[in-house]
Structure formats: structure tokens, C-alpha cells
N, C-alpha and C positions, 0 to 999 in steps of 0.2 A: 536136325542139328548137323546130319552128317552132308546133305546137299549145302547148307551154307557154306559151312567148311570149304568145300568144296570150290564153289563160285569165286571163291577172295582167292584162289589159288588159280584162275584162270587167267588173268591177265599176266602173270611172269612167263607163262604157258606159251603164248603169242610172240615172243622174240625173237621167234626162228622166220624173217623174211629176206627183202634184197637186200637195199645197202644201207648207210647206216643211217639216214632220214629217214628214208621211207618207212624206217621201219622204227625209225622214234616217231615219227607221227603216228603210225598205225597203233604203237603203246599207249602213244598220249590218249589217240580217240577209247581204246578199248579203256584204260583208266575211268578215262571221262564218264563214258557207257557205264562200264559198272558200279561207279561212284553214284550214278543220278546226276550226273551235273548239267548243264546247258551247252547243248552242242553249240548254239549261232556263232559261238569266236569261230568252229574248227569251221562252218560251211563262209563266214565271212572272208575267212583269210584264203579259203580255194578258190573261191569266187574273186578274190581283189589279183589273186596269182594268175587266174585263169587257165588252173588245172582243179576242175571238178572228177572229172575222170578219175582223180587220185582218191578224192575221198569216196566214190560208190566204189572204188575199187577195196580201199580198207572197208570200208563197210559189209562188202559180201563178205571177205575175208575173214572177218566178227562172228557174223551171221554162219558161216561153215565150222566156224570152233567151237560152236556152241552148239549146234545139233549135236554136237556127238557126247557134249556135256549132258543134252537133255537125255538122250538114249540111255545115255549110260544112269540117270537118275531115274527112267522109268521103268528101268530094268530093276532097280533097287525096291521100285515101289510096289510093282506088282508082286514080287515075292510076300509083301507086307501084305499085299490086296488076298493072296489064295489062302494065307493063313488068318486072316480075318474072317472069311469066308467060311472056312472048315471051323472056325469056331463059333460062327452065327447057326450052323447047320445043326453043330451040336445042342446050342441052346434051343433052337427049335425045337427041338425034341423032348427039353427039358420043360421047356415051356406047356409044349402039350399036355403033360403030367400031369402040371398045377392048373393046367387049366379046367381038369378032368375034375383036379381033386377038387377046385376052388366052385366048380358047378354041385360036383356032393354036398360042398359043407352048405352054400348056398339053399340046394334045393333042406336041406336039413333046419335049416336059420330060420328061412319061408316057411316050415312047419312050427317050427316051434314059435317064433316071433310074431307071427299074423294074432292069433289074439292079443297075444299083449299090446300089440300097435292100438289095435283095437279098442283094447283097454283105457291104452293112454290118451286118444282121441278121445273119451269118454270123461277122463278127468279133466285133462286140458280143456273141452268145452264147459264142463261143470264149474272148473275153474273163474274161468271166462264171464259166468255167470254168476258166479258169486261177485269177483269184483264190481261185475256193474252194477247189482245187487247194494253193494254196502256204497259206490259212490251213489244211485241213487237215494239212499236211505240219509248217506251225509248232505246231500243238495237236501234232501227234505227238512230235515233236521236244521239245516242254514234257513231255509227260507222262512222254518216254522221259528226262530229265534228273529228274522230279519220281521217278519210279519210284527212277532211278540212285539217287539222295538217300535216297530210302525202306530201297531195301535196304542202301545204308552206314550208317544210323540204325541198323537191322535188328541188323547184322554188330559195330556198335561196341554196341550194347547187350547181343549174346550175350557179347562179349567183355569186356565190363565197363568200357567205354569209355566213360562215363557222360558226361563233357565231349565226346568231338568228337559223341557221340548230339546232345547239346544243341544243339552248334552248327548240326549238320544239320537240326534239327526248324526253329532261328531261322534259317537259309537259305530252308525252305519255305515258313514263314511270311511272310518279307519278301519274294521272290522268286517265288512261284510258288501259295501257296495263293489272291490276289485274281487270276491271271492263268487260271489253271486251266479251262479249256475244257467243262472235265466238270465236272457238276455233284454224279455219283456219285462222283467222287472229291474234291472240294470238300467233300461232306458226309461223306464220311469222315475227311479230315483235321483239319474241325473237331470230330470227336470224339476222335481218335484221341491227336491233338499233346498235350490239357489229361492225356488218359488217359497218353501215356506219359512224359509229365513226373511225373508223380503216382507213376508207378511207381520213376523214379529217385529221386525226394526219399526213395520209402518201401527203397527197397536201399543209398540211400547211411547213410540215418538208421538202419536196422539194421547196419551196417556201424560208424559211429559207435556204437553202445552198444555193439557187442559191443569194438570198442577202449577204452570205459568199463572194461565190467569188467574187460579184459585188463590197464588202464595202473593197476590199485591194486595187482596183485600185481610187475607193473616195479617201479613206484614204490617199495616196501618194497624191492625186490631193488637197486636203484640205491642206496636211501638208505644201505642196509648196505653195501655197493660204497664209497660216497664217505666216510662216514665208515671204513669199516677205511683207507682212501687216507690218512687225517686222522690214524687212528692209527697208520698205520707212519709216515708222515713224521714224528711226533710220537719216533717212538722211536729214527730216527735221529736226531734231534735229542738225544734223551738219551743216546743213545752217542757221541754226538760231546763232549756235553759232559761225560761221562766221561773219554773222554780228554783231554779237556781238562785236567780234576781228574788225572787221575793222571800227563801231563806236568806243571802248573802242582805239584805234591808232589814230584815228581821232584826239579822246578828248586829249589825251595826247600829239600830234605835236600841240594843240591850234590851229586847221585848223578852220577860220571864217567863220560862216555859217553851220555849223555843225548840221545838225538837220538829225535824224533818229529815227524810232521804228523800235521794236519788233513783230511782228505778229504770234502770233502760227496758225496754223491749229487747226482745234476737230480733236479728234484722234477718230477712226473709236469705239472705246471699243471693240472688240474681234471680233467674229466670227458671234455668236449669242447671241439672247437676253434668259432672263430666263423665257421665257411664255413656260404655259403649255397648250398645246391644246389637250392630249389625244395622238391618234395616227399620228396626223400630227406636234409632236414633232420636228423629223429632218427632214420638208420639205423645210424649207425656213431661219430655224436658223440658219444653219448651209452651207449656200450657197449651197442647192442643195442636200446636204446629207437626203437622205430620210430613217428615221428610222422605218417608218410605218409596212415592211414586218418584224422587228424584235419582237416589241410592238403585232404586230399583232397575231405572235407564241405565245409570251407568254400569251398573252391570253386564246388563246384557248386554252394551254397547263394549264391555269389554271382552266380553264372549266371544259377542262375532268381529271381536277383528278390529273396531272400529272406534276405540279410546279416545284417541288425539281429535277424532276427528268432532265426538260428543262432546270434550272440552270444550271444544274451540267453538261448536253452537252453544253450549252455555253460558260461556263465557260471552259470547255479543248478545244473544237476547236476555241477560241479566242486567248489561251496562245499556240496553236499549228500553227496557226499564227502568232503570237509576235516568237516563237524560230522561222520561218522560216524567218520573214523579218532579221532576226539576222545574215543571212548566206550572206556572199562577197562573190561574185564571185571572183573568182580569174583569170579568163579571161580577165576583164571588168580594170582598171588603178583604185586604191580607187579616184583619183584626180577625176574622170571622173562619178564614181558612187555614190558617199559621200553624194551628195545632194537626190539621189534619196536614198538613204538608209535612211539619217535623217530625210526625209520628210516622208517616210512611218512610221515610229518610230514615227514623232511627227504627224500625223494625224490620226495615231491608240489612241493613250492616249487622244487627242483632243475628239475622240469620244466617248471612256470610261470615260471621267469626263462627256460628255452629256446625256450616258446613266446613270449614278449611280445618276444625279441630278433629272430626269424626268424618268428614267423608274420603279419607282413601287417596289424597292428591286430584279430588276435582276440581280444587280449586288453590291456586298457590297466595302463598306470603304477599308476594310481593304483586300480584293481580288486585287482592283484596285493599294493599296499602295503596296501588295506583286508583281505585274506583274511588277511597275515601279521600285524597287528595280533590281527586276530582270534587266531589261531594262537598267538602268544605270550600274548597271555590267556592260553588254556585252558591252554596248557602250565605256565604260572606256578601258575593254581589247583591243577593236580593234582599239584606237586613239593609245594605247600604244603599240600597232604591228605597225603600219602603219608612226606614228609616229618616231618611231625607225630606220623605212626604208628609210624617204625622204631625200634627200642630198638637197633639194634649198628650200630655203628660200620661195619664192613666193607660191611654192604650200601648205606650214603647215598653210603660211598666210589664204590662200581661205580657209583651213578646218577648220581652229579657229576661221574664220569668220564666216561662216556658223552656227558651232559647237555653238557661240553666240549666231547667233539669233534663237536657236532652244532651248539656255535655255533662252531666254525672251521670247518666246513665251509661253513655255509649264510651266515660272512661272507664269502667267499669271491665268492659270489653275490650281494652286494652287500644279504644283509637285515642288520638293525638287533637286536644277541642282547643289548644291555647288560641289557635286564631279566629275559632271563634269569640271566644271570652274577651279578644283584643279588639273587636268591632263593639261589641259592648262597651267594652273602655274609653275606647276612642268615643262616642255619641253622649257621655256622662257628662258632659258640662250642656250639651242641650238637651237632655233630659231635666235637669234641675231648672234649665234656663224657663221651659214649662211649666216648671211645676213651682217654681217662683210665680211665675203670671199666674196659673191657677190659684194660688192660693194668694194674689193681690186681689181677683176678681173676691175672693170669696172672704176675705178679710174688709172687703169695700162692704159687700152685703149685710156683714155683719154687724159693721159698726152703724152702716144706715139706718138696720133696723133696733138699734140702741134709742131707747126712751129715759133713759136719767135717771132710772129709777132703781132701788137696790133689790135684787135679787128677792122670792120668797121662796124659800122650800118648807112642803108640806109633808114630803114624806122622809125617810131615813135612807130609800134609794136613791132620793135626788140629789143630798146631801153628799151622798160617797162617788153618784156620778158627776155631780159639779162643784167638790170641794176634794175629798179625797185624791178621786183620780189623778190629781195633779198639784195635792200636796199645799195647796193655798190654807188650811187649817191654820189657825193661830196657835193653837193647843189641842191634845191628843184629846181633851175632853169631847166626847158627840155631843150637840148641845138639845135643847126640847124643841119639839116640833110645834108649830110651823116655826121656823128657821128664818130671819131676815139676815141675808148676809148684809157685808159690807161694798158689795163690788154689784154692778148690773150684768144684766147677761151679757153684755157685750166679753165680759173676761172669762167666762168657761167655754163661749161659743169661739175666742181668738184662740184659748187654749187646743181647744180640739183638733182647728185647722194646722195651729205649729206641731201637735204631738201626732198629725195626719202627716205633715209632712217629714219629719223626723223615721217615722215611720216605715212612709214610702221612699225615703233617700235611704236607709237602712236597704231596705228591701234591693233596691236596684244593687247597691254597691255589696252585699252580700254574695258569694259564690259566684262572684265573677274573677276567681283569681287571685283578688288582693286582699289579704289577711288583714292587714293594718290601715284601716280608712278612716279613722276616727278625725283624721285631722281632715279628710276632704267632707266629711257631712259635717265637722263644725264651721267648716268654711261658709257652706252656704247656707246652714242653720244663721251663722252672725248675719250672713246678708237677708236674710229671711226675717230676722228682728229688726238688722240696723238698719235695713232700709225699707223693705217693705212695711209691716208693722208700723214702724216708727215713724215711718213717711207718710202712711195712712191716720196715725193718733194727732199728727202736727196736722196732717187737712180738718182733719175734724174737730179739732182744737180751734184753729182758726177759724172756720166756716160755721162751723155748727152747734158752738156752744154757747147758751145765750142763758146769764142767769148766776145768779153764785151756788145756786144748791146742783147745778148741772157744772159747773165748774169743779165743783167742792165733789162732786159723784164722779169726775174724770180722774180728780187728782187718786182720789182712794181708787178707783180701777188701775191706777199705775202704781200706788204703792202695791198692789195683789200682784200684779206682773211684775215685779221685780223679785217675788219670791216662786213665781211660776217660771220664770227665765232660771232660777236656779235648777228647778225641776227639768227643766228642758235639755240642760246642759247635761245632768246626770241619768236623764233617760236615754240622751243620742249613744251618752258611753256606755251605759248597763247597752243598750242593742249591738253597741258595738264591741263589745267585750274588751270595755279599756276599763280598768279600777278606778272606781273613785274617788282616790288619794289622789288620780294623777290629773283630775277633774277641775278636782279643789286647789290642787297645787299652780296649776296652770291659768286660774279662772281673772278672768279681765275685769273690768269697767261695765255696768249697768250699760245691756245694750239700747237701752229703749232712753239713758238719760236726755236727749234732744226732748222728746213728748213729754217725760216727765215734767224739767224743768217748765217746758211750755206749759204745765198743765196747770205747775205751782205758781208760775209766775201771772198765768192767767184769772187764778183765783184770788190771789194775791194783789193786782191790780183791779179787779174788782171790788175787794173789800176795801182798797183804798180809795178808789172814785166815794162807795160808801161812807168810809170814813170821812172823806173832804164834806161830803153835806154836813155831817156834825162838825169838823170843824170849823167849817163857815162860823157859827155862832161864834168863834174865838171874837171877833168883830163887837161884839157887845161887851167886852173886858172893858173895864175901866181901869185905863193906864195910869191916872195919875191916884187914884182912888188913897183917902185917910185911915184906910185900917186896912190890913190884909184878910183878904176872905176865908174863911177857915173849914169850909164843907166844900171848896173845889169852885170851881169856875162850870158854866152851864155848859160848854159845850164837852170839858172833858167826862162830866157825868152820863151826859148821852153818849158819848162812846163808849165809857165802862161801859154802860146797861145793854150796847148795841153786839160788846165782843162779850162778854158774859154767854148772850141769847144765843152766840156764834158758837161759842167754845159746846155750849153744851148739847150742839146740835153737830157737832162736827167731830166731838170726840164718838160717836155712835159710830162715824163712817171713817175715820182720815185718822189714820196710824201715830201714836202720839209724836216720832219724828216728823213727819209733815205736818203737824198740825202747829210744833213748835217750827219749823222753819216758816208756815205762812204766819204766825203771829210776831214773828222775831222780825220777817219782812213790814209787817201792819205796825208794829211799835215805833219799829224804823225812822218808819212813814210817818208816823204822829211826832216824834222828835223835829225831823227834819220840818213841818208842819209850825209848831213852835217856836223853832229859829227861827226860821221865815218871817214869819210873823213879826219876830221881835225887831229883823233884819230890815223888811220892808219898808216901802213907801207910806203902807198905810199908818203905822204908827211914829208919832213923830217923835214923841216923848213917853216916860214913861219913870216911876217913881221907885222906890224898895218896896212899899205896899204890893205893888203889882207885880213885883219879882217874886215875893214871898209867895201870893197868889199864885202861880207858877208852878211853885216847890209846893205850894200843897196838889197842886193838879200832876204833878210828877210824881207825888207818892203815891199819891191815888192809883196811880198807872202803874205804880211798881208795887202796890198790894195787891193791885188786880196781879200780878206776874205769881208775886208771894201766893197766894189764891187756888193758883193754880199746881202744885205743888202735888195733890191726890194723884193727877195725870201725869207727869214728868215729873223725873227728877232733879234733885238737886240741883247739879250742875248747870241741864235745861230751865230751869227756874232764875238762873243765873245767869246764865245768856239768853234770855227774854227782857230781862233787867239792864243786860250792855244794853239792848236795841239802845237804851235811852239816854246812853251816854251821852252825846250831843247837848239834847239839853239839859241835861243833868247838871253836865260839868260847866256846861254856860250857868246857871241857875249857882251851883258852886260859888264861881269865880266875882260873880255881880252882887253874891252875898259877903263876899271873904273881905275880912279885915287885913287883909295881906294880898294884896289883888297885884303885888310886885314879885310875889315869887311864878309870876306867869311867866317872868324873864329867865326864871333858871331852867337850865335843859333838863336836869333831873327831875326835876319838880313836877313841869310842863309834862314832859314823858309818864308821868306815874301821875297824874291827876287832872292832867287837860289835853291829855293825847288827840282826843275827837274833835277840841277847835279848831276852829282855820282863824288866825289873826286877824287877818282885815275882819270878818264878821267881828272879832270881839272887837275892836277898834271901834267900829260903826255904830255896834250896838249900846258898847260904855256912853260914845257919846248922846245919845239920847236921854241917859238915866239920871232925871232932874231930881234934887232931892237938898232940905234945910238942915236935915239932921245933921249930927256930927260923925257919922260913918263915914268911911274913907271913900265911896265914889260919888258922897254929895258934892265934891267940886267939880266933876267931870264936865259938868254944864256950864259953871260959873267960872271963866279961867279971868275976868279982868276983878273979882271982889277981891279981898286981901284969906290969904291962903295961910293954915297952919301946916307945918313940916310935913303930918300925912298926905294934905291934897297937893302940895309940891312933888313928892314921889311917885303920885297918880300921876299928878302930869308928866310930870318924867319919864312914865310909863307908856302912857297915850302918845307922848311926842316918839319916843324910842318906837313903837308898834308902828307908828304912820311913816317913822322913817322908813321902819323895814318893807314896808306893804308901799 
């Protein structure tokens, strides 16, 4: 510190030169110098003056002030340097001391410390030894636990234990393959673990397809399983509502003693229950179906890592299934494969809602709901191919039957069938349009093979099957056996065919959706009477009825069918569960009256061809005859004796209303027969004798009516007797002492209503007669005339005005 000092006090030192430049520069340089600064200004500016000589001259001048600075600081230093020195010499010696002592304690340390050293080498390798001791005892101990592992891998893999394999391989892994001491067994595990996982994916994945192909032949086996469930529950239900129908008949005939229940069966509830057991899922829920080998992939598939990726082959070769059950044969009749096809369709979906409830998201909502979309497609397309194809009735029956219980079943399961049920709906008017044809063909058969003949039943089941069954009974009396009904087989065998069809339109239009169909099977039940049927009794009326006892056997098969039509009408409703209050309330016009009338009017104009040969004989009347004949005229006696012979052979078969309508028609007929007569060409004249004659052939005809009286009633006894107005009231009017009240309109209304004018007109004039009765001038108008036969004329003239 004291030479710095120093130094900074050299340059004020330097002042003492020439003059007073020279010697400010010689300041400036030694400043410079001492500062450190950059001399090139001072050598630039002696060099640009062209006195260098100035500056070596300040420079030596530097250079001579400062030796003696230096001397004088080496003179300071070395004083420092001797007493440094005399104090290193000291320590020298102090040093040798310790050096003395420090070899003593030394050689002392070396005695005492050499065994212990020795010692401690002893421990320390003992040491040494034990550690490596316990790390080789822990590698042992790892390996013998990695081994253990190994071989439970081993043991669960022979035994097919593919999950707890797994999970031993993922203990090795996290646990024991980075820990692993051995590098030969390290590198074996890392080959081994990727290898035996690879071999599980490839035994679980054969495992899986071979439950593939196993679960399409379940599936069929289930689906036919669930629907026959569909259709026996279905057919208790229809014997229950059998009884139903024949308690609710019961109750309404007021049969005493009347006592019945109801019994349902428990309906089985489905398939399976909704426990969840894990992997024994589908062993026993599902009748057998075992889901275990599917549950059991996905597991493991979600073991190793590989979930989404097992969905997603699930999910295509499930739907690659679904397209294949989708495929007809076209070898195979659809009638003959239909069920094996909707039972595989409906035991696939059966599985898929078992799987998407219990398996764990293998399979989603809305996957399940896009496959059954799909599914009802295709099923829809091939009802409406196949459907389009069938010509008969009975086979679209069995497919729409089926086609039912395949959407009750699979509602059940919660899919969505209405578009099925609407393909159904939709084909309903050409199913019937079939089943009309069939039952024309088989109504044609029927009636062909109709012989004329009435019915014999010999036993009491033949009775209840071709009388009862369809309610044709007159009375609840069973009658004795052998049994002659009133109708030929033609009417229990048409019956059959309408209560077939009634039947099978029931059937089709059942559980398709629509509750209320009574009005569409009465639709084509009417066309099924009014025209098929009816159109079939009018051909065979016309064509093939030749005869009056085969005429007379038609009419009485249509009187039975008109009380079998009632039957008809109240069986479509009992099937269709409409009340029969709303039956009877609703109920029309005799469907079959075209055939009836045809049937009546054909027997009816046969008895009258009949009749006309007995009246021919009218022709043998003696018109002008002197006494009136008092036992009847010949030909009206062979007519009584002809419908007597009729009546009593016709009331056996022909229900007493048709029996009076054909004789109401026949009396008619003999009336009209009569006038004619009187009307005609043939007769030119004619007397009272023979009018009286007449009026006794007219009572005659109206005792025969009287006569009849045991078989109708009253009233009908009574209108048998109109038939005869006509000439009654002609016979009347040709006897009346007042033959001018024919002019009054009240009169005429209430006692000659049946004449037609000009006939009476015509007929008076023929009626020659001497007596003094009032129409013996009718003939005579130029003799001289008393006031009655003037009013006659005046009568006759007024009648020929009006006519």
C-alpha cells in the first residue's frame, strides 16, 4: 500500500525541467504513463512536428525518475524479505518438533490401529457378504414367486381359465417382469406375455364363432319355442272366450240351472326372467340358450385392451347374420318355410333384447333398434312378394297367422310390429276376395251334389252336428231317432262352408291390430250370402230344378236358411266380440231373399201350370144350365182333391208361412183362372144358374182355406180367402140385387175393390137370363124394360162410358 502511495506522487515529482513546454509535455507524457493511457496521440503529434528527439528525450527522462523510485522500493522490500526469512527459520525448527512428535504418535497409532484396520476389513467384507447374501435370497425369492405366477398362468390356461391366466400375466407385468434379476428370464417374458395373450384372443375368438354358428340354430329353436308360447296362450284365450259365448247363450235362452266360471291359466310371462347372474346369464333364462361363451369374449376382450374393437366384430357378424336369415329360398314353397324363417327373425331379436339387458353395453339401444328396423323392412318386402303371389285363401291364412303371433311375441320384447300388422291390413280385401272364390267353388259342389231329398239322421250326433250347430232347430224339443229333417243336405253342408268362412275372416282379421272389425266381416259375410250363395240358389233354381217336390225341397231349404242367416250373423258378432243386442238392432233384409223369392215363385208357378190342367175342365161348365149345381163344378173338385194331396205333403217340409204364401199365390191363380174364364172368348153367354155354380165352386175353395186353419192361423186363413177376391167379388156383384152401388166410390172400395170395370162391363154383358132379377135385362136391351133393368142400363151405359 505504501509503494502505491508512492507512485501517484511521482508525476508532481517531474516539474523540475526546461521551459515551460517542454516541460508541460514531459508532465503530460509521464501523467499519461502513469495513468495507463495510450501514448499514439503523444508519438503522432512529434512525428506530425518532426521533433521525435523530444519525445525519447522525455522518455529517458521517465525512465531515470523512476529507477530511483524503484530502489528506493526495493530497499523497503527487502527489509520485509530478511524478516520473513528469520521467521521461516524459526518455524523450521518448530516444524522439526512436530515433525518428531507427529512420527511418535504415528509410529504409536500404527501399533495400536493395525488390528483394528484388520478388524474392520473383516467386517466390511463380511458385510459385503451378507448383502449380496440377502439380494441373492430376494432375486430367489422374486423368481420363486415369478415361477409360482408362471405356473398358475400355466394351470389356468390348460384349464381354460383365460381370465385369471390374464390376470397373472398383468401381475408379472406390473409386479415382477421390470424387477426381475435375470435377464434370461426377462427376455423370455417379454416374449412370452405378447405370445400368450395372442393365444387367448385366438381360443377365446374360436370359442366365439363357434357360439356363432351354434346360436343361429338356438335362435330358430327359441323363436319356434316363443311363438308356440304365443300360440297356446292365444288359444286359451279363445276357449275361454268360448265359454264365454256359450255361458253369455246360455244366459240369454234363460236355460235353468245355468251356473258356469271363468278360469284363466298364469300365463308362463315370457321366456326368461330378468336375473342377472354374470355369465350364466342365458343358461337357463332363456330355455337353454347359453350366453356364457359370448359374455365370456367380451370379457376377456376387455381384459386385454380390446372392447371397442370386440363390439364392433360383434356387432357386423351379428347383422351379417340378420341379412342371411333374410334370404328365401326359392327352392323351398314360402307356405312350407315361413315359419322357419319368422322363427329365426324372431329368436334372433329374442336374444338381442337378452343380450342389450344383461350384457354390460355389448350391445347399444339404438344398434338393436337399427337391426329391427332393418328386419321389419325386409320382412314387410317379402310378405308383399309372396303375398302378391298366393291364389288361396287358406295359405295367406297360415302366413298371417303365424305372421301374428311373431308380432305378439316380439311385443312382448318391447319391438315396434305395427308395420307389420299394416301389410296385413293392407292384403285384407284380397284375402277375402279368395276366400269368396273358395267358398263359390265349394258352394257350387255342394249344391251339385244336392238330390232333392230331405235329410235322414239316424243318430243324436248327427242331429246336434247338422241341426244344432247352427241353431236350424224349430224347438228346443230333441226329436226320436232316425230323424227326417225338413231341409236336404244341401243346407247343413252351405252351412258349414258360411260358418268356415265366418270363421276364417274372424281369424285373419283377429290380432292384427284392429279391435273393432265386426263391420268389415259383416261386409263380406253379406257378400258372401248376397251374392255368392244367392247367386249359386238362383243358378240352381233355374237350371236344376225340375219337379214340384224338388221345387217344394228348395223352397223349405230356403225357409232353414233364412233362420241359419240369423245364426250367421250372431256368430260373426259372438267371434267378434260385438253384443248381440247390437246384432239384432242393426240386422237388415233376408240376405238370400232374390233365391228365396225364386224358389217360391218357382214352385208356385209349377202348381199353377198343375193347376191349369184341372182347370181346363172349367170348359165343360154348362153356361146356360136350368138349375145351379150344388156339389161344385168338376173341375174345381179336382183342384180341391189336387191341393188337399199338396197341403198335406208340403206341410211335412214348407214352414207354414211359405206354405201360405205358395197357396195365397195358387188361390190367386185359380181366381184370376175364373175371370178369365168368364171374361173370355170361349164363353159367349152365360145365365145365374151358372154364376151360382160358381159361388158354390168359390166356397168350396174358401172351405178348402177354412180347412186349413189346424196349420195357420186366423189371420193366414184369412188371407188365403182374399186370394179370392177377384172372383168372389165378381160372383158378388153378378148375384146382387143392387148391382148400381158398383157406382158408388165407397161402396166399390169396401166390396169390389178387386174388379177392373171393363172386365165387369164385359162380363155383365154376356149374362142372359128370363127371370126377374135385376141383370136379366143386361142381354135384352130392345124388350120393354121395368125401372130395375133401366138402372142396369144405366149402369152398363155409365161403365162403357168410363172404360
Amino acid at each position: 500500500m505504501q509503494s502505491t502511495r508512492s507512485r501517484r506522487k511521482v508525476a508532481p515529482a517531474a516539474a523540475d525541467g526546461g521551459d515551460s513546454g517542454d516541460k508541460l509535455e514531459q508532465l503530460l507524457l509521464s501523467s499519461a504513463i502513469c495513468n495507463g493511457e495510450d501514448l499514439g496521440p503523444f508519438v503522432r503529434k512529434v512525428f506530425a512536428s518532426g521533433r521525435p528527439e523530444t519525445l525519447l528525450h522525455h522518455l529517458r527522462h521517465f525512465a531515470r525518475s523512476k529507477e530511483s523510485e524503484i530502489e528506493e522500493v526495493c530497499k523497503s522490500h527487502y527489509q520485509d524479505f530478511i524478516l520473513a526469512v528469520d521467521d521461516l527459520r524459526s518455524l523450521l525448527s518448530d516444524v522439526d518438533s512436530l515433525k518428531s512428535s507427529l512420527s511418535d504418535s504415528n509410529s504409536r497409532l500404527q501399533s495400536v490401529g493395525g488390528p483394528l484396520l484388520s478388524s474392520l476389513d473383516s467386517f466390511v467384507e463380511a458385510q459385503n457378504v451378507s448383502k449380496n447374501v440377502n439380494s441373492a435370497l430376494q432375486s430367489v425369492i422374486l423368481c420363486i414367486k415369478l415361477t409360482e405366477l408362471c405356473l398358475r398362468a400355466n394351470l389356468h390356461l390348460s384349464n381354460g381359465s383365460f381370465y385369471m391366466a390374464l390376470k397373472c400375466l398383468d401381475s408379472i407385468e406390473n409386479e415382477f417382469q421390470d424387477k426381475t434379476p435375470s435377464s434370461t428370464l426377462k427376455r423370455m417374458l417379454e416374449r412370452k406375455i405378447p405370445e400368450i395373450r395372442s393365444h387367448i384372443e385366438r381360443k377365446i375368438s374360436k370359442e366365439f364363432g363357434d357360439w356363432l354358428v351354434d346360436i343361429r340354430v338356438v335362435s330358430r329353436n327359441l323363436g319356434q319355442l316363443a311363438i308356440g308360447q304365443a300360440s297356446a296362450a292365444r288359444q286359451r284365450e279363445e276357449d275361454l272366450r268360448i265359454k264365454q259365448r256359450q255361458a253369455e247363450e246360455q244366459s240369454r235362452l234363460s236355460l235353468r240351472g245355468c251356473v258356469y266360471a271363468l278360469e284363466e291359466d298364469d300365463d308362463d310371462g315370457g321366456l326368461g326372467g330378468d336375473e342377472n347372474d354374470g355369465y350364466s346369464n342365458g343358461n337357463n333364462g332363456l330355455f337353454g340358450v347359453d350366453l356364457t361363451p359370448l359374455y365370456r369374449a367380451y370379457h376377456i376382450h376387455q381384459t386385454l385392451g380390446l372392447e371397442e374393437r370386440f363390439k364392433q366384430y360383434y356387432f357386423e357378424n351379428r347383422k351379417l347374420q340378420l341379412t342371411s336369415d333374410f334370404q328365401v329360398s326359392s327352392m323351398t314353397p314360402f307356405l312350407e318355410s315361413h315359419q322357419t324363417f319368422f322363427a329365426q327373425i324372431a329368436g334372433f331379436f329374442i336374444i338381442e333384447d337378452r343380450i342389450l339387458r344383461t350384457g354390460g353395453g355389448l350391445v347399444s339401444k339404438m344398434e338393436v333398434e337399427n337391426l329391427w328396423e332393418t328386419a321389419v323392412s325386409k320382412m314387410c318386402s317379402v310378405l308383399e312378394d309372396q303375398f302378391s303371389r298366393m291364389q288361396t285363401a287358406n295359405h295367406l291364412l297360415l302366413i298371417k297367422d303365424y305372421v301374428s303371433l311373431l308380432g305378439v311375441t316380439l311385443r312382448r320384447y318391447g319391438y315396434p310390429v305395427d308395420a307389420l300388422l299394416n301389410v296385413l291390413s293392407k292384403h285384407r280385401d284380397k284375402y277375402h276376395e279368395l276366400l269368396l272364390s273358395d267358398c263359390r267353388k265349394q258352394i257350387a259342389e255342394a249344391l251339385a251334389a244336392d238330390k232333392f231329398e230331405q235329410m235322414l239322421m239316424k243318430k243324436e250326433y248327427e242331429y246336434s252336428m247338422n241341426v244344432l250347430s247352427f241353431q236350424l232347430q224349430a224347438s228346443d224339443i230333441v226329436p226320436a231317432f232316425p230323424y227326417v229333417a225338413p231341409f236336404s243336405s244341401t243346407v247343413p253342408d252351405c252351412c258349414r262352408i258360411v260358418r268356415s268362412f265366418i270363421e276364417d275372416s274372424v281369424s285373419f282379421m283377429s290380432f292384427g291390430g284392429q279391435l273393432d272389425f265386426y263391420d268389415v266381416v259383416k261386409k263380406y259375410l253379406d257378400r258372401l250370402l248376397g251374392e255368392v250363395l244367392d247367386g249359386a240358389l238362383l243358378k240352381l233354381i233355374s237350371s236344376s230344378v225340375h219337379g214340384v217336390s224338388q221345387a217344394m225341397q228348395v223352397a223349405a231349404n230356403m225357409a232353414v236358411l233364412e233362420r241359419a242367416c240369423d245364426f250367421f250373423f250372431r256368430h260373426a258378432a259372438q267371434l267378434s266380440g260385438i253384443p248381440l243386442r247390437m246384432v239384432e238392432r242393426g240386422r237388415k233384409q233376408f240376405p238370400l231373399s232374390k233365391a228365396r223369392d225364386a224358389a217360391e215363385d218357382m214352385l208356385s208357378g209349377m202348381l199353377k201350370r198343375k193347376v191349369d190342367g184341372f182347370m181346363t175342365l172349367i170348359e165343360n161348365v154348362n153356361w146356360m144350365t136350368d138349375e145351379a149345381s150344388q156339389g161344385g163344378n168338376e173341375y174345381v173338385n179336382e183342384v180341391i182333391i189336387y191341393l188337399e194331396t199338396l197341403v198335406s205333403t208340403a206341410q211335412q217340409i214348407l214352414p207354414p208361412q211359405v206354405l201360405k204364401r205358395v197357396l195365397q199365390d195358387v188361390l190367386s191363380h185359380i181366381s184370376e183362372k175364373i175371370v178369365g174364364a168368364l171374361f173370355g172368348d170361349s164363353v159367349k153367354r152365360f145365365n145365374v144358374n151358372a154364376i151360382m155354380g160358381i159361388d158354390v165352386d168359390i166356397r168350396l175353395l174358401e172351405s178348402f182355406a177354412d180347412n186349413l186353419s189346424p196349420v195357420f192361423s186366423e189371420g193366414d186363413t184369412n188371407q188365403l180367402k182374399n186370394a179370392l177376391a177377384e172372383s168372389r167379388q165378381l160372383v158378388n156383384l153378378l148375384l146382387s140385387n143392387h148391382p148400381e152401388n158398383f157406382l158408388n166410390p165407397v161402396i166399390r172400395e169396401k166390396s169390389y175393390n178387386a174388379l177392373d170395370y171393363r172386365k165387369v162391363v164385359t162380363i155383365s154383358e154376356k149374362l142372359r137370363d128370363s127371370s126377374d132379377r135385376l141383370f136379366g135385362t143386361f142381354g135384352s136391351r130392345g124388350a120393354k124394360q121395368n125401372p130395375k133393368k133401366k138402372s142396369l142400363d144405366a149402369l152398363i151405359k155409365r161403365l162403357k162410358d168410363v172404360s
